[in-house]
Residue, then its C-alpha position, 0 to 999 in steps of 0.5 A: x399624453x393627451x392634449x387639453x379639451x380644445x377652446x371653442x373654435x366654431x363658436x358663433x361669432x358675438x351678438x354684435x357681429x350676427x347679422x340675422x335673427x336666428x331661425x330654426x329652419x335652414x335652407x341646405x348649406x345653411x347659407x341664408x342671406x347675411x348669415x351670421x355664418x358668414x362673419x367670425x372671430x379671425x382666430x377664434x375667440x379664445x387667442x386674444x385676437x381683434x374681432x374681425x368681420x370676413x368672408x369665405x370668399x376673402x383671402x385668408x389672412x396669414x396664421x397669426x404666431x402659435x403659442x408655447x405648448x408643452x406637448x410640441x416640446x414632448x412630441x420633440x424629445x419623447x421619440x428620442x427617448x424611445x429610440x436610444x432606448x430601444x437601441x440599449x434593449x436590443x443591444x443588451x437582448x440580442x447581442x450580449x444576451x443571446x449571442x454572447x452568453x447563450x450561444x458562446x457561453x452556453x453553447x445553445x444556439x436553439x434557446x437562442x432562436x427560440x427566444x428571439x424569434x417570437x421576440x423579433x415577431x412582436x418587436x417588428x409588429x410594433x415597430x411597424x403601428x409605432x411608424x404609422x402613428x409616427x408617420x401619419x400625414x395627410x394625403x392631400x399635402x403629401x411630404x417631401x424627402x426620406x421622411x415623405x417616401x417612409x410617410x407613405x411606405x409606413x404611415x397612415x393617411x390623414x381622413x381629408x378635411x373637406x370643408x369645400x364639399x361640406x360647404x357645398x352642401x350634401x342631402x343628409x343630416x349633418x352637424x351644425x351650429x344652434x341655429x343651423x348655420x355650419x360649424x366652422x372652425x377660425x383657429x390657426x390656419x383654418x380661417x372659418x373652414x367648414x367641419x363635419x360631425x366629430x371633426x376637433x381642431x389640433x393645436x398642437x398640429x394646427x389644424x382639423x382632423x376627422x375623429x379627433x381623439x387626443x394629440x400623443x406626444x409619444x409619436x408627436x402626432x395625432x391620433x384619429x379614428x380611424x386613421x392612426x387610432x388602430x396602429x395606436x391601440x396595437x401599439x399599446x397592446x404589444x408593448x406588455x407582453x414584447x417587454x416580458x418576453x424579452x425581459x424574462x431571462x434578464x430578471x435574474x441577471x438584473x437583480x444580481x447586479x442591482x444587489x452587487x452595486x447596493x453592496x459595492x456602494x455600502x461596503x469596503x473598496x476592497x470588495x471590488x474584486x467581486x465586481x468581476x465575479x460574474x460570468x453572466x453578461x459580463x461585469x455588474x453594470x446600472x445600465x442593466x437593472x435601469x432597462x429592465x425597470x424602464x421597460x417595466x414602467x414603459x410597458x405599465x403605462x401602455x398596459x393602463x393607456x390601452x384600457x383605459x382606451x378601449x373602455x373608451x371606445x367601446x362607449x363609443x367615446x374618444x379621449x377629446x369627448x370624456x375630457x370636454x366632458x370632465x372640464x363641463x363637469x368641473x366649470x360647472x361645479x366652480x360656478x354652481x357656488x357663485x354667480x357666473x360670469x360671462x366668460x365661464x356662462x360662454x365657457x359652458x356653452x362650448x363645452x355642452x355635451x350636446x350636438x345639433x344636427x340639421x335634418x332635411x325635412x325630406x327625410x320626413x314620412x308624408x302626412x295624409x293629404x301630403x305628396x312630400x315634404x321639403x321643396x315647393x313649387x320653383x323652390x331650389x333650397x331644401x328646407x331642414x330642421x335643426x334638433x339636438x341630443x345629448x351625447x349621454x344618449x349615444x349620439x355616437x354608439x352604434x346603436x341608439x343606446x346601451x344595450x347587450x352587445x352594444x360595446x362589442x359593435x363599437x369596438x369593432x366598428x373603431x378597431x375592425x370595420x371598415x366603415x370607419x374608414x370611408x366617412x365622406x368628407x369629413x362627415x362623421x357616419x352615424x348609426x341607422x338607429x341614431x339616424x332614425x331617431x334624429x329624423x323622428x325628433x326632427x319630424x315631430x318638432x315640424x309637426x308641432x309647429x305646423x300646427 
């Protein structure tokens, strides 16, 4: 359901195309003269592609052909499936059920309406997080069409993927490259475009999103904190107790056409008679005992989908972290027994569970003597200070680390607040408390080398 950890589509391009030492203070922006920032990988180093030196300021060169990926062919015939099921199911609890056997036959109308009320209640709440996953698109190239009109009646809006704003800098900390120089990304058409903190590049889309969980192939689309993760976990939610409900006065039913077509299949021909034994839902049928059993299956699979998903976030984690960090865990293991080569060593590196931040000395408490930190005399650039934290330490909790009650703020920041939703440009927001903490490694890593 989810796509595989992504390559690495920021690295810094190889040692032969750096144009600069590296330096552990930046100007803001991270753009010194001749910054290695500036040249890459056309592509990213894991296509094949031919190294290529370029600038931002180059026209970007056409996308080169994407290759096969098995969730594009999932994302095309899962949502098919799910639709002509859905139609079966209503078909067999509404208009066969409900209305031929319990109104007609029956003569309750009340059992009815008590039945498909709550029904249509929870199939209309799903149908409507299903459509805003589905529908997501991004606001700044809205669709065209019936599907573009139902994209903004219905769907979510992608978080904008700024890399303009981001290259034109901003005044707090944010994510960078080792050497302070910005994360870019050179897959498909992103041609070097500045990301923000917790900004992953979708292969199977094309493209960079703004928390990037996993690509779903049952609503071919991305799912993304905050813009379609809500719908997605709702979603997963509804689907067990809308499938019971449902399904609860079929079981019978299903199971004695399951037995009577055992039988028919075991027996004499001559017992096909019985084939019309039954009054309810009229003659026994596969198609009955097959939806009951599809929807059990359904309804599992979303069950396990959205516990393991809010176990997840109330880590404050996303699928693409846990992956990236189970390859880290398995190339690790593979290379512990021999000597590692080149390309598992860079391997490693990429998929690192560590995240560098460039901290703007001006955050920095003065010392004694000192008016303030940061800019000098005629200096126009803000000098910053790159650390790095482990993402085992809570890089991404509300709070520093784990703690009594921490769980419960980062659910509720993924799932109710709404802070999630107004991450500036692409810049993924960060707690007070990890804030804090990124400043004080910052300010005594300064302190040490100005000694």
């Amino acid at each position: 359901m989810s796509s595989a950890p992504e390559p690495s589509c920021c690295a810094t391009p190889p040692a032969a195309l750096r144009l600069r030492p590296t330096r552990r203070t930046v100007a803001a922006g991270g753009q010194e003269a001749g910054s290695a920032a500036e040249a890459g990988r056309v592509g990213g180093p894991d296509d094949g592609a031919a190294d290529t030196l370029r600038t931002p300021s180059q026209p970007s060169r056409a996308a080169t052909k994407r290759r096969f990926r098995i969730n594009r062919l999932l994302g095309r015939i899962v949502p098919l499936i799910i639709l002509v099921y859905v139609g079966y199911t209503y078909q067999l609890v509404v208009f066969r059920y409900n209305y031929g056997h319990v109104c007609k036959v029956l003569g309750r109308p009340g059992l009815s309406a008590a039945h498909l009320l709550p029904a249509h209640i929870g199939f209309l709440a799903a149908v409507r997080s299903y459509l805003r996953v589905f529908l997501a698109h991004s606001s700044t190239s809205p669709r065209r069409g019936l599907r573009g009109r139902l994209a903004r009646l219905c769907g979510s809006s992608f978080e904008p993927h700024d890399g303009l704003r981001l290259e034109r800098g901003q005044e707090g900390i944010r994510a960078c490259q080792p050497d302070g120089s910005p994360l870019r990304c050179w897959r498909d058409a992103c041609n070097g475009s500045i990301r923000g903190a917790r900004t992953r590049h979708c292969g199977d889309c094309g493209t960079c999103r703004v928390g990037f969980d996993h690509h779903c192939a049952w609503f071919d689309n991305d799912v993304t904190a905050p813009a379609t993760l809500r719908p997605f976990v709702h979603f997963l939610v509804l689907i067990p107790p809308l499938v019971a409900w449902a399904f609860a006065p079929l079981l019978p039913v299903a199971w004695r056409h399951a037995r009577a077509i055992w039988r028919m299949a075991r027996q004499d021909p001559e017992i096909a008679s019985r084939w019309h034994g039954t009054t309810l839902l009229d003659r026994p049928s596969p198609r009955i005992p097959f939806l009951v059993a599809f929807g059990v299956v359904f309804s599992s699979i979303a069950a396990i989908l959205a516990t393991s998903t809010l176990r997840q976030l109330s880590r404050g984690e996303l699928t693409i972290d846990v992956e990236r960090r189970k390859a880290h865990r398995r190339l690790l293991s593979s290379t512990s027994a021999a000597e590692p080569t080149d390309e598992s060593r860079r391997r490693l590196d990429v998929l690192e569970p560590r995240v560098h931040f460039s901290v703007p000395v001006s955050l920095f408490s003065p010392g004694d003597g000192e008016r303030s930190i940061g800019r000098g005399e005629g200096e126009d650039e803000q000098k910053r200070e790159v650390v790095s934290i482990r993402l085992d330490e809570g890089v991404w909790r509300r709070r520093a680390g784990p703690g009594r009650g921490d769980w419960i703020e980062n659910l509720c920041f993924f799932l109710w607040d709404d802070d999630a939703e107004t991450s500036m440009a692409g810049q993924w927001p960060l707690s007070d408390k990890v804030h804090h903490e990124l400043v004080r490694r910052a300010e005594a890593q300064y302190r040490q080398r100005q000694k």
